[in-house]
Structure formats: C-alpha cells, structure tokens
VEXTIMI-796775 format. One record per atom (N, C-alpha, C): x, y, z; residue in one letter. Coordinates in steps of 0.2 Angstrom, whole numbers, padded with zeros to 4 digits, always signed. Example, Ala and Ser with C-alpha at 12.3 -4.5 7.8 and 13.67 -1.06 7.14 Angstrom:
REM VEXTIMI-796775
+0066-0028+0039A+0062-0022+0039A+0066-0016+0039A+0064-0011+0035S+0068-0005+0036S+0064+0000+0039S
This chain:
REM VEXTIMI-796775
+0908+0876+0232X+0904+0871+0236X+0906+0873+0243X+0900+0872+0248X+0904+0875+0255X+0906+0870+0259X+0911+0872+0262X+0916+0866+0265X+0912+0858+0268X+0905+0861+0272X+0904+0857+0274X+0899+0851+0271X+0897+0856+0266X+0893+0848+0262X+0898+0845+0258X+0905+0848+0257X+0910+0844+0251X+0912+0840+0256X+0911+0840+0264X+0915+0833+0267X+0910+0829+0269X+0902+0830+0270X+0897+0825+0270X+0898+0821+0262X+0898+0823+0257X+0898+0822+0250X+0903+0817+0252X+0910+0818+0252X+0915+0813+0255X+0914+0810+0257X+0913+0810+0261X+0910+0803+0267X+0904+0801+0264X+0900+0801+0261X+0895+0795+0260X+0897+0793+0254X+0901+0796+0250X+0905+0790+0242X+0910+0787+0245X+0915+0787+0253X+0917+0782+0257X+0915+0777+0258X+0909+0778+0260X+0905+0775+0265X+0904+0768+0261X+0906+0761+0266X+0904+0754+0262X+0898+0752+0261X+0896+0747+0255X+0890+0746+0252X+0886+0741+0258X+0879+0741+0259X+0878+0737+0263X+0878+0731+0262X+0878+0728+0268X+0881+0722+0269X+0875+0717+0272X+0872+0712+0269X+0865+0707+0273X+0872+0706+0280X+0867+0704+0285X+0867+0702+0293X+0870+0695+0290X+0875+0694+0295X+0878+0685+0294X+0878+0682+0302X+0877+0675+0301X+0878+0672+0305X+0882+0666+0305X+0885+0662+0309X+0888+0657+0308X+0886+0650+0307X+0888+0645+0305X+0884+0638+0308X+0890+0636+0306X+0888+0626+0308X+0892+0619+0307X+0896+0622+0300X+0895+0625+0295X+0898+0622+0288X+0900+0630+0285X+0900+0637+0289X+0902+0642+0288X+0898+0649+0288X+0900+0652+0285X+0896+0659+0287X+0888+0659+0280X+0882+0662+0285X+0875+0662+0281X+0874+0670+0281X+0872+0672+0276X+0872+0678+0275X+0862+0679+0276X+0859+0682+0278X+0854+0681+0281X+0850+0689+0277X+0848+0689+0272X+0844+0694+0268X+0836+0694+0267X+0832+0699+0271X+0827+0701+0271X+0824+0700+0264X+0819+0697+0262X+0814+0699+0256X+0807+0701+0256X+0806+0700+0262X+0800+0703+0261X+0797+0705+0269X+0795+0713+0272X+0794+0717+0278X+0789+0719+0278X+0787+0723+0284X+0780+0723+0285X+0775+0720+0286X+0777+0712+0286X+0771+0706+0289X+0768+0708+0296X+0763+0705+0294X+0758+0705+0302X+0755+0697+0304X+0759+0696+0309X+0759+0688+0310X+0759+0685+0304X+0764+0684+0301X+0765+0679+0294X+0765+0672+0297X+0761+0668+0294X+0760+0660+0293X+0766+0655+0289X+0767+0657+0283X+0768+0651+0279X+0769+0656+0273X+0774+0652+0270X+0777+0656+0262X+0776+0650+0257X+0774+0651+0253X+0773+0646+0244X+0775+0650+0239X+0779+0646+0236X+0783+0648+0229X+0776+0649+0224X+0779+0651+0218X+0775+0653+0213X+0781+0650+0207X+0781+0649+0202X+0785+0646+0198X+0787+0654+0193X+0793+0654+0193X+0795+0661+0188X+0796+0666+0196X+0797+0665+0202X+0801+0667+0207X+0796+0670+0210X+0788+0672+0211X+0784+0677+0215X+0782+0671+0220X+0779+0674+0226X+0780+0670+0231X+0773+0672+0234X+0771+0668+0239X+0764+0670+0243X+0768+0672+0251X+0762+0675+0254X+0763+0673+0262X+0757+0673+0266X+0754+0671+0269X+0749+0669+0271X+0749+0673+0279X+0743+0678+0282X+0742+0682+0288X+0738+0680+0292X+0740+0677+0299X+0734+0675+0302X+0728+0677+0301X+0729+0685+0304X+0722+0687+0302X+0717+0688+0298X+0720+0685+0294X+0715+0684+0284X+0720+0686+0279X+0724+0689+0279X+0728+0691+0272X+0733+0686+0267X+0731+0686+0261X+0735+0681+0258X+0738+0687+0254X+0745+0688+0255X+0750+0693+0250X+0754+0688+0246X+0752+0693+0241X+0755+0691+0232X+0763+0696+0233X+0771+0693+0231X+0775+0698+0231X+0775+0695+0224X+0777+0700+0219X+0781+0697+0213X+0786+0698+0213X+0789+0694+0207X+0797+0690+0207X+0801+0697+0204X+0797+0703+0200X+0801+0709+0200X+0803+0714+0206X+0800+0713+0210X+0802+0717+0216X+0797+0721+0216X+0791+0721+0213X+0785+0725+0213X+0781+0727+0221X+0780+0731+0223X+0775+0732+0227X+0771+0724+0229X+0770+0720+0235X+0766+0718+0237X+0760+0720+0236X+0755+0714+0235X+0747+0715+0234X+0742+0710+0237X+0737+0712+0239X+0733+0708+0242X+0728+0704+0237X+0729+0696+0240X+0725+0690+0233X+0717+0693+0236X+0713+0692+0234X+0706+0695+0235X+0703+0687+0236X+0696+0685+0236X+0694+0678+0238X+0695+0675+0241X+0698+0676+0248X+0699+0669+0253X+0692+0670+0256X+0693+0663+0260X+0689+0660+0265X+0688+0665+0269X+0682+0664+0275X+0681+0668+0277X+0684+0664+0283X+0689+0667+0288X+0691+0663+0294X+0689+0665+0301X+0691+0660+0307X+0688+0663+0312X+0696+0666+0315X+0698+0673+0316X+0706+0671+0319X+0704+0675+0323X+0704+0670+0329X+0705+0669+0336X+0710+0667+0339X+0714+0669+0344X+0720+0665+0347X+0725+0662+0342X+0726+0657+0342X+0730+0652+0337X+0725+0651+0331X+0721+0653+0329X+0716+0651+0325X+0716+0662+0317X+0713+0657+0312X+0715+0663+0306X+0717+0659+0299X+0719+0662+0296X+0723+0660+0291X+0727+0658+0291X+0730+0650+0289X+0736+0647+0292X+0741+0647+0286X+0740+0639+0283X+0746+0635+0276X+0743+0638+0271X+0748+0639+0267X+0747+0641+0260X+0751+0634+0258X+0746+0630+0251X+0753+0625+0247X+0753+0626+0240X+0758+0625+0237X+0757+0628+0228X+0755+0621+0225X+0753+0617+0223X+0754+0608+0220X+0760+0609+0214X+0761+0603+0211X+0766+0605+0209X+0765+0606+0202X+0759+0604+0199X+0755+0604+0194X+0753+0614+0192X+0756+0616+0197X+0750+0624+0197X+0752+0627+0190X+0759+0627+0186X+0758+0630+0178X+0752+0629+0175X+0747+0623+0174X+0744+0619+0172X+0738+0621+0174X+0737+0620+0181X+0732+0619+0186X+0729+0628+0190X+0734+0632+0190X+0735+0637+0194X+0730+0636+0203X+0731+0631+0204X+0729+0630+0212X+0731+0631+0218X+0727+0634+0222X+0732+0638+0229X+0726+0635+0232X+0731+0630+0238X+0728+0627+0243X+0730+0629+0251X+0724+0630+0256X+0726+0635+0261X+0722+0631+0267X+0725+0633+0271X+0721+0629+0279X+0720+0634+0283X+0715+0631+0286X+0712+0639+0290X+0708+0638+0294X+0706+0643+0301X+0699+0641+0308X+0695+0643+0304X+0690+0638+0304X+0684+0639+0301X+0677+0641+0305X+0675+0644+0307X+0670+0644+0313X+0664+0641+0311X+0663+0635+0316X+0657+0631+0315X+0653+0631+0323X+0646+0633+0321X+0641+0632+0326X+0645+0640+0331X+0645+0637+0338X+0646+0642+0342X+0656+0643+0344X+0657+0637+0339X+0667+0638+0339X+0668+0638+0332X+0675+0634+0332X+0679+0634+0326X+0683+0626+0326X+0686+0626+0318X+0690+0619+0318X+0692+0620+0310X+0698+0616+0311X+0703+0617+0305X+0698+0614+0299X+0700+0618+0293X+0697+0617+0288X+0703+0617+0282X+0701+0615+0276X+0707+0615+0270X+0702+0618+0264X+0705+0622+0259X+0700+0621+0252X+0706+0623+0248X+0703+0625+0241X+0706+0627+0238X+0704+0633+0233X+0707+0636+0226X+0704+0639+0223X+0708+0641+0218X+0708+0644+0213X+0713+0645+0207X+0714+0653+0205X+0720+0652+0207X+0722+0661+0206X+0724+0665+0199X+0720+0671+0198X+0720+0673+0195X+0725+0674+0190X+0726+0676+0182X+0730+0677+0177X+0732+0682+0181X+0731+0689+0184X+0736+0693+0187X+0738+0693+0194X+0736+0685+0196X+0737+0686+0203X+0733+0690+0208X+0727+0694+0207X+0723+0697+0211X+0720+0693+0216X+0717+0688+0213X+0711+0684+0215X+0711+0676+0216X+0708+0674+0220X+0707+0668+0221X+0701+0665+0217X+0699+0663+0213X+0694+0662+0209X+0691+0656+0212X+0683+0655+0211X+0681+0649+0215X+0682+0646+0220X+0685+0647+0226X+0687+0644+0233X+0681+0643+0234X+0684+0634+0236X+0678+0630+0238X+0683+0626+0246X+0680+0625+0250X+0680+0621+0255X+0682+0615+0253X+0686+0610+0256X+0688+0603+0254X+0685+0599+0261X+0688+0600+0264X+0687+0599+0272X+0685+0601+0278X+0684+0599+0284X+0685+0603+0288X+0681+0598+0294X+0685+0597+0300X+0683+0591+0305X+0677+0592+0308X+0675+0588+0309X+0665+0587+0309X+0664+0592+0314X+0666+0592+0320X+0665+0597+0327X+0670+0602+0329X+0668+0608+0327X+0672+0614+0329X+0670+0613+0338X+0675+0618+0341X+0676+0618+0346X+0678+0627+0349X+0674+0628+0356X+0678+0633+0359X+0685+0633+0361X+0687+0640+0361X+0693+0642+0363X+0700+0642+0356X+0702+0643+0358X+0709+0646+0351X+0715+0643+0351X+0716+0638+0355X+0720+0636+0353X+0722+0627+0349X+0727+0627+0347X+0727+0622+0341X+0726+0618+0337X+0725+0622+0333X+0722+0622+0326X+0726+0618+0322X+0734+0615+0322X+0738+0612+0319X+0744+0620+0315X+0743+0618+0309X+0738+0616+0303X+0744+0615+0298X+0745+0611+0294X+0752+0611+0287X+0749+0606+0282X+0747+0609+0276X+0747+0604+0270X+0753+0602+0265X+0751+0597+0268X+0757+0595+0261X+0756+0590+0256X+0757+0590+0248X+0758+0588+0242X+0761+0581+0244X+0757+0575+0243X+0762+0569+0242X+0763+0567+0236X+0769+0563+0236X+0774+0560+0231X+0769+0560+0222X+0762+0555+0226X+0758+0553+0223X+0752+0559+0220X+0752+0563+0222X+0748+0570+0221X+0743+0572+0225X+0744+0567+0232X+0738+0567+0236X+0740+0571+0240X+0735+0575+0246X+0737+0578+0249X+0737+0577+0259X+0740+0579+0263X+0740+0579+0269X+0738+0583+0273X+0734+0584+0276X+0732+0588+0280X+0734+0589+0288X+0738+0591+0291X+0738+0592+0301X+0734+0595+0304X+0729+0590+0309X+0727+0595+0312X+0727+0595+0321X+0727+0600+0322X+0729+0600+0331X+0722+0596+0335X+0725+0597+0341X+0720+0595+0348X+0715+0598+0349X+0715+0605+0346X+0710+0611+0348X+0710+0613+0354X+0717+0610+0359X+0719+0611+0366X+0715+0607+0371X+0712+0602+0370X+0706+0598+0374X+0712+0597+0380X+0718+0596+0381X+0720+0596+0386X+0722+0588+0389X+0727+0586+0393X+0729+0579+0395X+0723+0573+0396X+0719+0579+0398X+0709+0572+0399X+0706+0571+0392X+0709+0577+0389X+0704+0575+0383X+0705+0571+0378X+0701+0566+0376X+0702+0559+0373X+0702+0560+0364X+0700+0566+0361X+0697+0567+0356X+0702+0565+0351X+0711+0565+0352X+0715+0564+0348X+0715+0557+0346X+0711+0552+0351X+0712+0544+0353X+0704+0543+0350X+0699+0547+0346X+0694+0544+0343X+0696+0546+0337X+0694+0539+0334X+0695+0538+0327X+0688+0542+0321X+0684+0543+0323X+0678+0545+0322X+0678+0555+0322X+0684+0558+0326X+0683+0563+0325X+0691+0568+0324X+0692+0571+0321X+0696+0575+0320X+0701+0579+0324X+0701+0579+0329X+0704+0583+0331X+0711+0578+0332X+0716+0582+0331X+0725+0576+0334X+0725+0571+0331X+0723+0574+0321X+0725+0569+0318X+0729+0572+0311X+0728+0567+0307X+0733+0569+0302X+0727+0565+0296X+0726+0570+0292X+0721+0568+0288X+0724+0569+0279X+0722+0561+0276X+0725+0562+0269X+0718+0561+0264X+0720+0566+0259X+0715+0568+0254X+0718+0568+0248X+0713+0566+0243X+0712+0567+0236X+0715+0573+0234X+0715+0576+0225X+0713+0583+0224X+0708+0585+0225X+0702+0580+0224X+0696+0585+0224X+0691+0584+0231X+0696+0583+0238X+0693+0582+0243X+0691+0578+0247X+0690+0571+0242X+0688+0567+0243X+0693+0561+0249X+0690+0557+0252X+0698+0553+0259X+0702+0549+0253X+0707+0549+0254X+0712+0545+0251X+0714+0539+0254X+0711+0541+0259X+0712+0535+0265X+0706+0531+0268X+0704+0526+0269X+0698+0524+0272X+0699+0518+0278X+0699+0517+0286X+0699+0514+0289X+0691+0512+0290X+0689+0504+0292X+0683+0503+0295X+0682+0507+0303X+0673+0510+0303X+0673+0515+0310X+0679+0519+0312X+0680+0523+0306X+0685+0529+0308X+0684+0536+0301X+0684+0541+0303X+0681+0546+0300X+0686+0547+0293X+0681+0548+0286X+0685+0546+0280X+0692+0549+0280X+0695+0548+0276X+0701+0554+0277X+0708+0550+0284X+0703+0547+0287X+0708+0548+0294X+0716+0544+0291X+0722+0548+0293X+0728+0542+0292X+0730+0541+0297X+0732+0546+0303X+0735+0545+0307X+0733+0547+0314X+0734+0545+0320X+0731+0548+0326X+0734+0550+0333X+0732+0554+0337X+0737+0552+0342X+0740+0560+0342X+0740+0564+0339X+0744+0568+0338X+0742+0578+0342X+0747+0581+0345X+0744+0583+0348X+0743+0593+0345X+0748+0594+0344X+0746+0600+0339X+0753+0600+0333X+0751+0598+0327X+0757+0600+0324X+0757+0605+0318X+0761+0607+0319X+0761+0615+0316X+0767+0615+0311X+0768+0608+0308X+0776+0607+0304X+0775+0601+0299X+0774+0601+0295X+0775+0594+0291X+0778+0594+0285X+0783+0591+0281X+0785+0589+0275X+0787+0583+0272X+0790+0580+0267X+0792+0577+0262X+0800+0575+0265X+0803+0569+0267X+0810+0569+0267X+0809+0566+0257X+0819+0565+0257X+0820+0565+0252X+0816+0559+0248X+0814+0555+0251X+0812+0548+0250X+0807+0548+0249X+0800+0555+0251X+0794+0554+0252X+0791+0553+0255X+0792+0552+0261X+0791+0550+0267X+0789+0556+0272X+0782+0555+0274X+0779+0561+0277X+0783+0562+0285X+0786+0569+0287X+0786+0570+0293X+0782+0574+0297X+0781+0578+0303X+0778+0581+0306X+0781+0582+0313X+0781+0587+0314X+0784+0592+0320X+0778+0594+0324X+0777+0592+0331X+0771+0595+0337X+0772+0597+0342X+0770+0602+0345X+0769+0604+0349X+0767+0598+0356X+0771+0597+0362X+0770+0593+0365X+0768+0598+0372X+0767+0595+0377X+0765+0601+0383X+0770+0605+0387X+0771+0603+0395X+0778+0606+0395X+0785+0598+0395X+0788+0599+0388X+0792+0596+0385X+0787+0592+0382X+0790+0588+0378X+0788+0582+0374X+0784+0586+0368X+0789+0591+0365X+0789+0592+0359X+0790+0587+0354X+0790+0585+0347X+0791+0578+0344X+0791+0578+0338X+0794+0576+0334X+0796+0574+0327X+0794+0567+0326X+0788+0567+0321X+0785+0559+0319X+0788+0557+0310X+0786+0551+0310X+0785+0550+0304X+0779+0545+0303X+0774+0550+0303X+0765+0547+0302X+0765+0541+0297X+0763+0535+0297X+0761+0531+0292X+0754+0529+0295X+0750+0526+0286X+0744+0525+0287X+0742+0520+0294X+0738+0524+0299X+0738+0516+0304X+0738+0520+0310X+0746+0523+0310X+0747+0524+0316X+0745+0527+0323X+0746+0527+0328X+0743+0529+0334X+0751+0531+0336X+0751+0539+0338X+0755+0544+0341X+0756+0544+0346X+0751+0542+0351X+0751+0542+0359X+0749+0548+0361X+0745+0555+0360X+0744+0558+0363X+0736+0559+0365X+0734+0558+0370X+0734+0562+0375X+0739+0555+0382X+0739+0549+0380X+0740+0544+0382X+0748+0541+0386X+0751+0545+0379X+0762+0544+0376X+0762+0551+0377X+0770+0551+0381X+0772+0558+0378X+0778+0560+0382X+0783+0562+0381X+0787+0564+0385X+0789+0569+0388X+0781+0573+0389X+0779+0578+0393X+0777+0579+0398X+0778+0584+0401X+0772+0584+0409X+0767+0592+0409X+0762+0588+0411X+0755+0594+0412X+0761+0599+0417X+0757+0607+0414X+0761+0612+0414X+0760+0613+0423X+0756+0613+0428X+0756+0608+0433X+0762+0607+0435X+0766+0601+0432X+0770+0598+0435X+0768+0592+0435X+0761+0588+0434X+0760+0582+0435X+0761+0577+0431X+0761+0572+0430X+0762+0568+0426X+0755+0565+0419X+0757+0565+0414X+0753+0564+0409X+0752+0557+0406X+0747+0556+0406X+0746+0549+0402X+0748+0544+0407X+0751+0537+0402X+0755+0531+0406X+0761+0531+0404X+0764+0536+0403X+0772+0535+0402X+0773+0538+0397X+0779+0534+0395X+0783+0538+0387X+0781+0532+0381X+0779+0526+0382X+0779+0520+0379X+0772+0517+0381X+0771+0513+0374X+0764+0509+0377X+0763+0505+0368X+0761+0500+0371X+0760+0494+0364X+0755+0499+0360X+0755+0497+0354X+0750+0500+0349X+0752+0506+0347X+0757+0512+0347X+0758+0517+0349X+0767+0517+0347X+0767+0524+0344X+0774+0523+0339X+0777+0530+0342X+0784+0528+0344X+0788+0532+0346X+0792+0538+0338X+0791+0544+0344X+0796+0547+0339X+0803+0549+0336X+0803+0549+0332X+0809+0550+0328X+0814+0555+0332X+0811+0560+0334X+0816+0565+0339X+0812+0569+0345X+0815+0571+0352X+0808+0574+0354X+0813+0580+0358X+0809+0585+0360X+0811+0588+0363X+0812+0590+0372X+0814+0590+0375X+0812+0592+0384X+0818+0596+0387X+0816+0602+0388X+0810+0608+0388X+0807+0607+0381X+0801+0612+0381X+0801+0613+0375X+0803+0620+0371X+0803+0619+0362X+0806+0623+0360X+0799+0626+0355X+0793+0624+0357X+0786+0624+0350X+0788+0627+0345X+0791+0620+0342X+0794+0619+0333X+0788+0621+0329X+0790+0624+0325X+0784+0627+0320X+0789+0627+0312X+0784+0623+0305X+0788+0626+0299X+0792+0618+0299X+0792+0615+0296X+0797+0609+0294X+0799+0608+0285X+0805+0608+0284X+0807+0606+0277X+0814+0600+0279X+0815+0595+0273X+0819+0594+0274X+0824+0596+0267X+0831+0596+0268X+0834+0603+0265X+0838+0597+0259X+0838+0597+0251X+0839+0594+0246X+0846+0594+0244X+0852+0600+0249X+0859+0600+0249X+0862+0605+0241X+0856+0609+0238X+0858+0613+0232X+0864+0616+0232X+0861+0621+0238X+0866+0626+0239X+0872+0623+0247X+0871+0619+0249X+0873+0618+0255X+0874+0608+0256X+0879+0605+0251X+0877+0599+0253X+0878+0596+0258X+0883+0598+0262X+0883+0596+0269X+0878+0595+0272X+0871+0597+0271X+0866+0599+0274X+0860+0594+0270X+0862+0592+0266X+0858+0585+0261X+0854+0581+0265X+0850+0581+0266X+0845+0577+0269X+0842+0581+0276X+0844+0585+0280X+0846+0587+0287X+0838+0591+0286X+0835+0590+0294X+0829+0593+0295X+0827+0598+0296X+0826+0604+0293X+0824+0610+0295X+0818+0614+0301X+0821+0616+0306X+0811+0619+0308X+0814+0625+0313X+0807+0629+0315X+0808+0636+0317X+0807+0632+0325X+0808+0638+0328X+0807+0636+0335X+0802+0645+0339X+0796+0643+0341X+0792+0649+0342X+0795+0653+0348X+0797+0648+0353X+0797+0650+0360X+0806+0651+0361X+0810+0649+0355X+0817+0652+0359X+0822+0654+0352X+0816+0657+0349X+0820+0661+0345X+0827+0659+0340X+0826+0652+0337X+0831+0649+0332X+0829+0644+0326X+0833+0644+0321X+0831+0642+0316X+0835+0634+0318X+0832+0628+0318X+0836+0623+0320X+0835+0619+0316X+0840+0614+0315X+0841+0610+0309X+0845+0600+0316X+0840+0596+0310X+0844+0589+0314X+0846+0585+0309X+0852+0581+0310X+0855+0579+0306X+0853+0571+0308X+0849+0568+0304X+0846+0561+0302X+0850+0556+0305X+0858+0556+0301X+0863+0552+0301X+0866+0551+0307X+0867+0554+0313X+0869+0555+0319X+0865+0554+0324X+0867+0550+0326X+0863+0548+0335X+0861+0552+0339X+0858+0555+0346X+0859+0557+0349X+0854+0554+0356X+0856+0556+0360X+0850+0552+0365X+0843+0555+0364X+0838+0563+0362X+0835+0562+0362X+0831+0561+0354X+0840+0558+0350X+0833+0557+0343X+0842+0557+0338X+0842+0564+0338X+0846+0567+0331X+0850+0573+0334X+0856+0570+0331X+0861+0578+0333X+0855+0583+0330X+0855+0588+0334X+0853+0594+0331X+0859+0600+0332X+0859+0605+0328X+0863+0612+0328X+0856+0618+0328X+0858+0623+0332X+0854+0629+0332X+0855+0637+0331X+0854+0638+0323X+0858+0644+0323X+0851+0652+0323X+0854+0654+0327X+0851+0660+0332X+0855+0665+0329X+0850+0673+0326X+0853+0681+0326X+0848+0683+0326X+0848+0688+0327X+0842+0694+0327X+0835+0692+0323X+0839+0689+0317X+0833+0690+0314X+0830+0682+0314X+0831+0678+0318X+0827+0671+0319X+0822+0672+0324X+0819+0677+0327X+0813+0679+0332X+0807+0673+0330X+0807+0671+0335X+0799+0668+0334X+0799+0664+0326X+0803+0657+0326X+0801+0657+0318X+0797+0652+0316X+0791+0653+0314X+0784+0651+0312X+0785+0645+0306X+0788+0648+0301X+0790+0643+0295X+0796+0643+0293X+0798+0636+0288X+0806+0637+0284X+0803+0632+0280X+0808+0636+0273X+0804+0632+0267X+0811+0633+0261X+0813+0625+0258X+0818+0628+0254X+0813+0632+0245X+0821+0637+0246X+0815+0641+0239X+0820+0634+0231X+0817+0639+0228X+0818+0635+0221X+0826+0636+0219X+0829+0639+0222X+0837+0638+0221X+0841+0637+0226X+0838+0633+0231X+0841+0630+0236X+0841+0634+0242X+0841+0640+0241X+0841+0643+0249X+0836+0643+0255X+0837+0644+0258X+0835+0643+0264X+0828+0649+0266X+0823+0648+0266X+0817+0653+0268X+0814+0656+0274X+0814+0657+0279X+0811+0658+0285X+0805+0663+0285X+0802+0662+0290X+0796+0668+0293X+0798+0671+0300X+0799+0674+0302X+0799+0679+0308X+0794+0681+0311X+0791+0678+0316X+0784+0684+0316X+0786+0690+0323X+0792+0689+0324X+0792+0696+0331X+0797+0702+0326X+0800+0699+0321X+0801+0703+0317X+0797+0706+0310X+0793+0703+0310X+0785+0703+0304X+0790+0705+0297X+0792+0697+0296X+0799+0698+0290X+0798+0690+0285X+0800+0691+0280X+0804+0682+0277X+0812+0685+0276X+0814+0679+0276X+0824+0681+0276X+0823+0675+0271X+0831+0675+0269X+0834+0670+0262X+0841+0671+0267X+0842+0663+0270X+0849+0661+0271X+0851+0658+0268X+0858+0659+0262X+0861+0656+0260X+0870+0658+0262X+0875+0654+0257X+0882+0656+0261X+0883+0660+0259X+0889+0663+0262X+0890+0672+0261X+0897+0672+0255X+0894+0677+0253X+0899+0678+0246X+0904+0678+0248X
C-alpha cells in the first residue's frame, strides 16, 4: 500500500464520530440535531402518528418526510394560495383524531377579489401520503385586502375538538380600526367547529368571532390546562403574549405598549377599560413566531414553561409562568447557529424540542446531550 494513502487511511479510522452542535441553557447542555434540510421558508411542522412529520412552505409546498428516513416528498392537492410577502402557505395541524380521521388542516392567503385574507380548510391525506384528498375551504374573512403583510396565521385543536383560528391585521396600520369591528375579520381570533361551522356566536359580530383587538399573531397553543395562548407581533415594541377568552377585546389598534415605527405615539396608552392586558410583552421587539408550551417529558424543569421562536433576533426563547418579572415572566434565551430566524417550535411526540429555521431552511430536535 503506498505510504501515503496508509496514513490518510489512518487518520480517518482516528478520526471522531460526529457530534450534533450543543448549546447551553438554565438546566444544562442541548444537543441541537438537524432532521430535516433543504427547506425554502418553512412555516410550521405537524407530527404524523408512527413518527413522519409534515412541513408546510410559504410558497405552496406541503412536504411529507417519513419516519424511516426516506427521501422527502411532495403532498399533492393544496389550496391554491396567494404568496405574497408574508402571505402563502402558512399552519399545518394534525387533530388528534387523524388514525381515524386522517385530517390535515392548513391556513393560508387566500386571494380574494383584487387582494388576499387568511383562510383555513382542510382535507384527508392520502393511504400513501401523496395527496390531499378533497380539500375544501372552511373559512376565510369576509374582505381580502391589498398588500402582504399580516396574515396571522396558527390553528389550534381545542381541549374540546374545536378548532382556533389567528388571524392578523393585514397591516391596516395604527389608524386602521378593522381589528376593533366585530363584523370583520381582520385582528381577530376565530373559533370553529370541525366542519367549519362558528363555534362561537356573539350578537352583531361576525360568526366564528372569539376574540378581538389583536394585531398580528403568528403563535398559538394549548397551556397544560387547556387554556388558549397566542404570541403577536406588536409594532415598534409591544410584542405580546395573551391568553384570548370568549369576549375579549386585546386593545389593538387602541392598547399597546408599542410606538408607531415613526416614533409617535399609538392609540391611548397601554391601559383602557374593556380591554385585557397581557400575560407578557415585549419592548423592543423580538417578532415572536411558533408557540408551544413544553409538557417536562424530557426536561422537567421546563414543565409548563412557554416556548416561541424569535424572527428578528435570532433565539429560541422560553418563559417561565411561575416567576415574576416586570415585563410579564422570567424569560431565558438560548441562541446558536442554528436558531436563525425561528418561525415555529413544536414539542414532538417524545418530548423533544422541534424548531424551524428559516435563514438556515432546516428543522432541529433539541433535546439533553448524552
């Protein structure tokens, strides 16, 4: 053998086996492992039962990975969206019924007339996963609108099997009133049947409507209790963690502990009768994206503690319920390479920790390091 490939040979059965990228937090070291690459602005991840997973692409793609490590594949049958700006294909949610039921439900810009506005449906995916069978529309707010931005969008499963719907301002901006009419859709939070129909009915207020006031949220979940939260985008500062009930009025365009990007002042303050303060908020802001709160499988420290991505500074942040802080809840903020821009976090079905990356077009799996 000649000298010089018997010492390369050497040296690579030296060489140590690779190692996932770690990072630190509160409770010790996370080992931070890539499962799935190559995305193009990924949205939102939904489990499959038997470990395959979805991921949802702005721009219209809904990718199937299987739980064997197979090749990625493209689900065939979506909606047809409008992605523009912040607008495309957004949430993916699995019910929890889906053995049964096989139902994939999805939010998306829907282009109506000469704009667009957040829409939800659903459809039943195929025995091999190709295809979306049937996708029908469920919803979608009476007046689309120009321009791209704020679309919301997060569906979530409630306790009861109903579902939740986010949807944004559509940018109307500190003048515009549309989050504060009960009659239209936009900056609201809308609860629905399974088969689309309002699960909610207020007198003179549009079917469906739960909650209002709200100005772009792009986060929502289940704490342990069942109890809906939601994470919004506020303007400069006055980012905010709510917990929506039937009724409520969020304060936006009105409340808010932001100021028009300007510098001018917004609304009448931070505070106003009728109008229900936040759980947590932020100032600057950090455009929170992706909300879970974490069950403690793998990490019980961490039992009940909020999850969300952070768009604009690059960290996967977590807030602890239990702890005071003046603007809400201790929060901790763990940042590495590979928390770029993170759009979603979703715990998977053995506890670990899920995220979405969209400047690294990745999903990771943090859990502790061996």
């Amino acid at each position: 053998m000649p000298k010089t490939l018997a010492i390369l040979l050497a040296l690579a059965g030296a060489a140590p086996a690779w190692a996932a990228p770690q990072v630190e937090t509160s409770v010790g070291t996370m080992a931070i492992t890539p499962v799935a690459e190559g995305l193009e602005e990924p949205w939102a991840i939904g489990f499959l039962p038997g470990g395959a997973f979805l991921v949802t692409e702005r721009e219209g793609r809904l990718k199937l990975f299987p739980a064997a490590g197979e090749a990625p594949r493209l689900v065939e049958g979506l909606p047809e969206v409008a992605a523009e700006g912040q607008g495309g294909l957004l949430d993916v949610m699995i019910p929890r019924d889906f053995a049964e039921t096989r139902e994939v439900w999805l939010s998306y810009a829907a282009a109506q007339g000469g704009g667009a506005g957040t829409a939800v449906g659903k459809g039943r995916l195929s025995g091999d996963g190709s295809r979306l069978e049937g996708f029908a529309r469920l919803f979608a707010i009476p007046e689309g609108s120009s321009g791209g931005r704020h679309f919301g969008s997060r569906i979530v499963e409630a306790a009861d099997g109903t579902v939740f719907l986010t949807v944004g301002d559509r940018g109307t901006g500190p003048l515009g009133m549309q989050a504060q009419d009960p009659m239209r859709g936009e900056g609201k939070v809308i609860h629905l049947n399974r088969d689309g129909s309002p699960a909610t009915s207020w007198d003179n207020a549009l079917p469906g409507l739960y909650s209002m006031g709200h100005r772009n949220p792009q986060g929502a979940a289940l704490d342990l209790s069942g109890r809906l939260l939601t994470v919004e985008h506020g303007a400069q500062g006055g980012d905010e963690l709510n917990a929506p009930e039937q009724g409520g009025n969020y304060g936006w365009p009105v409340v808010t502990y932001g100021r028009n990007y300007n510098g001018n002042k917004i609304g009448l303050g931070t505070s106003l009768p009728g109008t229900e303060q936040p759980l947590h908020y932020w100032d600057p802001s950090i455009a929170p994206s992706g909300l879970m709160v974490y069950s403690g499988a793998l990490v019980p420290e961490w039992r009940g503690d909020i999850f969300f991505g952070s768009l604009n500074s690059d960290f996967l942040g977590r807030l602890d319920p239990d702890t005071p802080a003046e603007t809400g809840y201790a929060e901790e903020r763990i940042a590495a390479p590979e928390t770029g821009r993170v759009r979603d976090v979703v715990e998977a079905p053995d506890g670990a920790i899920w995220f979405l990356s969209v400047h690294n077009g990745a999903a990771y799996r943090m859990a502790p390091a061996e």
